[in-house]
Steps between C-alpha positions, in 0.01 A plus 500: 500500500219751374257305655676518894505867430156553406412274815687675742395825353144403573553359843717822607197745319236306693679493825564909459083506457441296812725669721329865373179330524578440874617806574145661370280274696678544845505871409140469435427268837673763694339805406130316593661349753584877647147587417310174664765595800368841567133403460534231752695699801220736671576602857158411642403197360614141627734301292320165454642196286273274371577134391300398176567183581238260663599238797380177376435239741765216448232240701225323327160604619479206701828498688540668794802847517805403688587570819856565664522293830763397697527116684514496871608160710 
């Protein structure tokens, strides 16, 4: 019986951490995210997004690219 209670003691103490833990680091992320936000937004200056992703080509180098076309009879 001691030992369910010193188990669930535990589990209850590190689920009370966690949750406060969680509530720091969105507290955290929200105050830079407030100061990334303000930096960002100047009246004058285009908004560009920019994809760090590169386009692979999903072709071997010696197949040709497909092309759409549509049958005619």
């Amino acid at each position: 019986m001691m030992m369910i209670l010193l188990f669930t003691s535990l589990f209850v103490i590190v689920a009370i951490l966690t949750f406060f833990r969680n509530v720091l680091l969105a507290m955290i992320a929200g105050v830079i995210g407030i100061f990334r936000k303000n930096k960002k937004d100047t009246p004058n200056e285009p908004k560009v997004r920019r994809s760090t992703k590169r386009k692979k080509k999903i072709y071997a180098d010696n197949e040709g690219e497909y092309v759409d076309y549509e049958e005619v009879k």
